[in-house]
DSSP file (Angstrom, degrees, kcal/mol; ACC not computed):
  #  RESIDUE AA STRUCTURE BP1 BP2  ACC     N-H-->O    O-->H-N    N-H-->O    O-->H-N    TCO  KAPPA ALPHA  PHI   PSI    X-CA   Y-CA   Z-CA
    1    1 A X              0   0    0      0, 0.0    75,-1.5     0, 0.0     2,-0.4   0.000 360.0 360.0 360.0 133.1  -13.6   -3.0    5.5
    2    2 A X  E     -A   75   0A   0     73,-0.2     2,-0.5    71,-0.0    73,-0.2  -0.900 360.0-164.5-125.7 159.6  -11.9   -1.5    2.4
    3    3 A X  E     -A   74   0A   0     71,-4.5    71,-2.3    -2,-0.4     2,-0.4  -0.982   7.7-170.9-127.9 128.7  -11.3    2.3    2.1
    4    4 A X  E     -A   73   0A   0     -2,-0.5     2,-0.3    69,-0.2    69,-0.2  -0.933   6.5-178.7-122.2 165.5  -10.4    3.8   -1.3
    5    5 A X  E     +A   72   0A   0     67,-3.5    67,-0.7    -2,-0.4     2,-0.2  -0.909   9.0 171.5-144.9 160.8   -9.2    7.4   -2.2
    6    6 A X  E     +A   71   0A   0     -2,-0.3     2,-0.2    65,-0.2    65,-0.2  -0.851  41.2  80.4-167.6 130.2   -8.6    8.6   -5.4
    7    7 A X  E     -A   70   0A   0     63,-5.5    63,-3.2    -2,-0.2     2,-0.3  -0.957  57.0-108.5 158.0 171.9   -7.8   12.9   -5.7
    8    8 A X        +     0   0    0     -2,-0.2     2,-0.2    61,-0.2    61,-0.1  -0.991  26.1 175.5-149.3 147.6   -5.0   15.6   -5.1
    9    9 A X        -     0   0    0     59,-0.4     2,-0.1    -2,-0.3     6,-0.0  -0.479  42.1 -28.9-119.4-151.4   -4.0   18.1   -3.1
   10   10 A X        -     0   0    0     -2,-0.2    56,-0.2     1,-0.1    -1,-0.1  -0.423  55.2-136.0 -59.3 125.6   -1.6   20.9   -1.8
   11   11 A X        +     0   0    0     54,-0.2    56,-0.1    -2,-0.1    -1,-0.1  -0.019  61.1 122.3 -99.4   8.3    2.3   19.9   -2.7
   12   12 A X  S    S-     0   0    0     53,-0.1    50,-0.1     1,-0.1    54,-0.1   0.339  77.3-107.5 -80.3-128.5    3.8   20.7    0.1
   13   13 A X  S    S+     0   0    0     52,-0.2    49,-0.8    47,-0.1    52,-0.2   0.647 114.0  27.5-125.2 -21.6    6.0   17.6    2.1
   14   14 A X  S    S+     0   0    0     47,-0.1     2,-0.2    49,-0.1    -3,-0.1  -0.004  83.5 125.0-127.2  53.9    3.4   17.4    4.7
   15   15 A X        +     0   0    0     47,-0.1    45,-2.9    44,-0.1     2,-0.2  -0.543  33.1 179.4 -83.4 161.8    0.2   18.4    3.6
   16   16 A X        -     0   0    0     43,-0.3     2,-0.5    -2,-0.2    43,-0.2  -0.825  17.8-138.2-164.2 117.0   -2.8   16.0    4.0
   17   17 A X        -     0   0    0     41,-0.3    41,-0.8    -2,-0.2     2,-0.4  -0.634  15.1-141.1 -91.6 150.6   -6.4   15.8    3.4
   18   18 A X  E     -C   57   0B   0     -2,-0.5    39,-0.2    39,-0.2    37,-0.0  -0.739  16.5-116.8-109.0 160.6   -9.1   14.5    5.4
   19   19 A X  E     -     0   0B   0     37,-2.7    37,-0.2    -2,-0.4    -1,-0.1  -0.105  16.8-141.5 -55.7 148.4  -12.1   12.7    4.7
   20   20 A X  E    S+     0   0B   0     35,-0.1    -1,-0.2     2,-0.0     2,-0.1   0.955  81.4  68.9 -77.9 -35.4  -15.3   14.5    5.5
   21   21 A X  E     -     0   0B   0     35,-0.1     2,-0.6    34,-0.0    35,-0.6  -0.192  67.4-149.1 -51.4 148.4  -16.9   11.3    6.8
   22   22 A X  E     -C   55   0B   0     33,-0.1    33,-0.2    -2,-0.1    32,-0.1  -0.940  23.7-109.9-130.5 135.9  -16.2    9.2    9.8
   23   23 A X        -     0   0    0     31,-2.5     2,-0.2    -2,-0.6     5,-0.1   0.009  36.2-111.7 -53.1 139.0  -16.6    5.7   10.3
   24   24 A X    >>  -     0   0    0      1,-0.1     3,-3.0     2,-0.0     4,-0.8  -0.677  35.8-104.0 -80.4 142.1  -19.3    4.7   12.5
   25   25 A X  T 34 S+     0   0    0      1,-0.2    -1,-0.1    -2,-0.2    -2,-0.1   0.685 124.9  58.8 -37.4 -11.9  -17.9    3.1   15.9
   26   26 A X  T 34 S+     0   0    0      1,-0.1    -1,-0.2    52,-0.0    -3,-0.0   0.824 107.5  43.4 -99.3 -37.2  -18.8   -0.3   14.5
   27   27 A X  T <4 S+     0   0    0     -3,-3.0    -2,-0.1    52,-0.1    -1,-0.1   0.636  91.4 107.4 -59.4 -21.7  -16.4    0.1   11.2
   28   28 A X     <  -     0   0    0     -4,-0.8     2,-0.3     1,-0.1    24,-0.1  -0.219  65.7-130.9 -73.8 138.8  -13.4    1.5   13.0
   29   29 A X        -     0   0    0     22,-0.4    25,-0.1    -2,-0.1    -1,-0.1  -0.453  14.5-123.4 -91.2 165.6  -10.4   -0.4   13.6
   30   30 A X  S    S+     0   0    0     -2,-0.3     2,-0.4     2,-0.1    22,-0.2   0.879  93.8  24.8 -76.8 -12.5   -8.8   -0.8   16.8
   31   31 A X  S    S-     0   0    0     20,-0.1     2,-0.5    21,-0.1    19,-0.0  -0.984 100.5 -86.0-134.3 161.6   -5.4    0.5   15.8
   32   32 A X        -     0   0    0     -2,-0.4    19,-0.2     1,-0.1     2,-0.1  -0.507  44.3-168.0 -74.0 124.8   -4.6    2.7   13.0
   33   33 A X  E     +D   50   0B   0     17,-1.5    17,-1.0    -2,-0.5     2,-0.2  -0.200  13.8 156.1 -87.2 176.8   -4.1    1.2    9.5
   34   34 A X  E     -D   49   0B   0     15,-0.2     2,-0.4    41,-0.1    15,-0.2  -0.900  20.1-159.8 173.5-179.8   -2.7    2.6    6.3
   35   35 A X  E     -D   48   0B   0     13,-2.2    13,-3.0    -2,-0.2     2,-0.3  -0.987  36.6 -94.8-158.5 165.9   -1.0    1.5    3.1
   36   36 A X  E     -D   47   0B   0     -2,-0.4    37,-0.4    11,-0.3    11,-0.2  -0.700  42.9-148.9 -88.9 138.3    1.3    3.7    0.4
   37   37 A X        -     0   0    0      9,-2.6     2,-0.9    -2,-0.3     9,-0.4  -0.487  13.2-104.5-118.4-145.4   -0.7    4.9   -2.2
   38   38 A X  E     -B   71   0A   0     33,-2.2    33,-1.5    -2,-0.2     2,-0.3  -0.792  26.4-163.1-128.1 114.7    0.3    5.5   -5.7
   39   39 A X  E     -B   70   0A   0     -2,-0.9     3,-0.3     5,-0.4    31,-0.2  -0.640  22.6-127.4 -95.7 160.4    0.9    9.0   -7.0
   40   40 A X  S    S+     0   0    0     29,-1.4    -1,-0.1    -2,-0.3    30,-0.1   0.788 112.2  51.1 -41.6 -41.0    1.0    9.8  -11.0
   41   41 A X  S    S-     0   0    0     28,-0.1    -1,-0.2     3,-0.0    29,-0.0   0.723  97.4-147.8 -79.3 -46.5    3.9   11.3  -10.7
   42   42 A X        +     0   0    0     -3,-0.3    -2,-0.1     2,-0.1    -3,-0.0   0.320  68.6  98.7  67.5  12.5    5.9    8.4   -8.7
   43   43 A X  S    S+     0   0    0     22,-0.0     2,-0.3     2,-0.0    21,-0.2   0.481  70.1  41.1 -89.3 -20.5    7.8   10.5   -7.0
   44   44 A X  S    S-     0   0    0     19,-0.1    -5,-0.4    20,-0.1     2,-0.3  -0.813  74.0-107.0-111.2 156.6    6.6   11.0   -3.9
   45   45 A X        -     0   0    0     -2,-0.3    16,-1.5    -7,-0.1    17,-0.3  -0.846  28.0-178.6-114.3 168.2    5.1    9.1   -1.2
   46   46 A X  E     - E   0  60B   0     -9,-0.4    -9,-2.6    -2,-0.3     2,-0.4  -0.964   8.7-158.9-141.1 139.4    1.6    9.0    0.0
   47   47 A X  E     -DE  36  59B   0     12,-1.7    12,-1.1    -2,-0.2     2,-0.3  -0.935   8.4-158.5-123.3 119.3   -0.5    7.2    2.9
   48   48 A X  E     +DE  35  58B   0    -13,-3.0   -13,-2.2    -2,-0.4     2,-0.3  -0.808  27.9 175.9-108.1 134.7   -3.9    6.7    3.2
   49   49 A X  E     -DE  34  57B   0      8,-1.5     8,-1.0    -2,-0.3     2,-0.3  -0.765  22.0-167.8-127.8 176.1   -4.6    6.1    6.8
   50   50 A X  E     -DE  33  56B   0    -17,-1.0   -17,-1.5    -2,-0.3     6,-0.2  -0.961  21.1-155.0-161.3 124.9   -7.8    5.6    8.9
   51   51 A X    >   -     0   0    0      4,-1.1     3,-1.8    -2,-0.3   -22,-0.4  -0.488  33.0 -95.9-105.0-174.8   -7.5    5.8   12.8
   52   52 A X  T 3  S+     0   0    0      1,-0.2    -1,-0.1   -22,-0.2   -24,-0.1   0.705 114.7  69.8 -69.3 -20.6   -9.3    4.5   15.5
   53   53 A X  T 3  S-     0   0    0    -25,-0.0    -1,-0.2   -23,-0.0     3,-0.1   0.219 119.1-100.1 -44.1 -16.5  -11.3    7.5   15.9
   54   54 A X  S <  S+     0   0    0     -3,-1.8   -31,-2.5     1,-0.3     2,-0.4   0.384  78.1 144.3 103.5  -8.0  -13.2    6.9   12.7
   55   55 A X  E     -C   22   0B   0    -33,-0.2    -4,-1.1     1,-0.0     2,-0.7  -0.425  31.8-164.1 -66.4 114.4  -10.9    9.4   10.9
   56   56 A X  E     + E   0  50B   0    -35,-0.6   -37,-2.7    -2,-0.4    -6,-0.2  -0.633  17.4 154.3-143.3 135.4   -9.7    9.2    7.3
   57   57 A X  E     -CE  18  49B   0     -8,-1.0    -8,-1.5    -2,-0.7     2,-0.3  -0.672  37.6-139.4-119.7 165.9   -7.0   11.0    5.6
   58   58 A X  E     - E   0  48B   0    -41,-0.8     2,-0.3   -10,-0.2   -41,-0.3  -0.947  33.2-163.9-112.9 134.1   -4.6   10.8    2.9
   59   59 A X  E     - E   0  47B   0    -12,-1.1   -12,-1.7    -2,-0.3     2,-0.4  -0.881  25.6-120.7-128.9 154.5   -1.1   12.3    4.0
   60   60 A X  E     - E   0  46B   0    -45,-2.9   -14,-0.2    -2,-0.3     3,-0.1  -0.847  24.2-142.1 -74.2 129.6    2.3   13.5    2.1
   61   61 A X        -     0   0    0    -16,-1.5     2,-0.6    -2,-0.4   -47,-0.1   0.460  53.6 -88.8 -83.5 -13.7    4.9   11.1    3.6
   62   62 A X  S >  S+     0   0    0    -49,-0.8     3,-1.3   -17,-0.3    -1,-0.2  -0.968  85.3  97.9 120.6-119.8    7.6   14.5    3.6
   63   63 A X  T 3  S-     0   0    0     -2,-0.6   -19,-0.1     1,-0.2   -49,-0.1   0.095 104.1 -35.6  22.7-118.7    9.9   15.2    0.4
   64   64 A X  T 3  S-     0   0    0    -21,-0.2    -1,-0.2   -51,-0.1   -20,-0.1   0.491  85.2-147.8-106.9  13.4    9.3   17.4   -2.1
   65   65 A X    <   -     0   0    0     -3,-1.3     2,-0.3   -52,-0.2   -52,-0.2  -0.012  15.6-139.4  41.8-172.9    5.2   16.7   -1.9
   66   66 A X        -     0   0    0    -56,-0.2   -57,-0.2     2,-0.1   -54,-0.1  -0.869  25.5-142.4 172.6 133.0    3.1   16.9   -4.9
   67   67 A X        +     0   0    0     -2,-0.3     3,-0.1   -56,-0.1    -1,-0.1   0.450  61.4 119.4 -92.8 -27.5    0.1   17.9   -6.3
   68   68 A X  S    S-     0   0    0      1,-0.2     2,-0.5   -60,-0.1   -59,-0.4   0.313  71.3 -96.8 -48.3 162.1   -0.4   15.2   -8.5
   69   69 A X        +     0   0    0    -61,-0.1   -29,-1.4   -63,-0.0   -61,-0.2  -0.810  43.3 178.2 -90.7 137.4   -3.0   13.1   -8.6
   70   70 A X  E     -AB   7  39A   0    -63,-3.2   -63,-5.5    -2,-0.5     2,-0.2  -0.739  13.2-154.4-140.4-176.8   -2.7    9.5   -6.7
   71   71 A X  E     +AB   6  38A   0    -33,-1.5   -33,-2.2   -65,-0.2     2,-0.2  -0.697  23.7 152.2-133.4-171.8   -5.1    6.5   -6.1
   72   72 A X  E     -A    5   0A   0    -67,-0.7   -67,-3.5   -35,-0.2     2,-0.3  -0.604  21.4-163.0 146.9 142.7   -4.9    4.0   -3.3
   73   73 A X  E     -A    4   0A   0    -37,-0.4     2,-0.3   -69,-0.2   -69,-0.2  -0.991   6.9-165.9-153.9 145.5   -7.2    1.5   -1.1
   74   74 A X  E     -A    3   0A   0    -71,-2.3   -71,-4.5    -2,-0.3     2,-0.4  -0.953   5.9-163.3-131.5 161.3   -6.5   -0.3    2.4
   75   75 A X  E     +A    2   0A   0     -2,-0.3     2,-0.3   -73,-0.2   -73,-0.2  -0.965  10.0 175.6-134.2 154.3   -8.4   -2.9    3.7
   76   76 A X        -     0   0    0    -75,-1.5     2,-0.3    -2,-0.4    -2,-0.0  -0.867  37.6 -95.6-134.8 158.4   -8.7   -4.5    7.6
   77   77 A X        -     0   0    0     -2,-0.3     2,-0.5     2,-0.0    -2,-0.0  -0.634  30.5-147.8 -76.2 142.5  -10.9   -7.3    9.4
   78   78 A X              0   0    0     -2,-0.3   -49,-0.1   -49,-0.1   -50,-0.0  -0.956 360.0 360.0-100.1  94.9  -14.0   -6.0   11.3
   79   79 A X              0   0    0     -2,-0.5   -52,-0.1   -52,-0.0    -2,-0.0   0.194 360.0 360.0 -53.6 360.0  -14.5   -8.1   14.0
């Protein structure tokens, strides 16, 4: 399965948005993934994660957060 985001939000050090969609049980993985993704800026970090719940969000990782815009894809095996 690959997940991409590309977007920005709210600057603060742990703001995060989430997807409005949710994986159907048959996409989800059994533990929660993520990967860093890459903000404009390059100053902050960012994680796009997807739980087992079907959930997927893009998080501020803490510092000085950022507004900026970032990009970023994970992928996992589906069984």
């Amino acid at each position: 399965m690959l997940i991409k985001y590309a977007g920005s939000f709210a600057g603060d050090s742990w703001s995060s948005v989430q997807c409005d969609y949710t994986l159907p049980v048959e996409l989800r993985p059994p533990i929660e993934v993520n990967a860093m993704v890459c903000v404009s800026n390059g100053q902050v970090s960012r994680m796009l994660i997807v739980n087992p719940n079907g959930t997927i969000r893009c998080a501020n990782m803490g510092a000085t957060g950022s507004n900026q815009s970032c990009v970023g894809s994970l992928c996992y095996p589906i069984p």
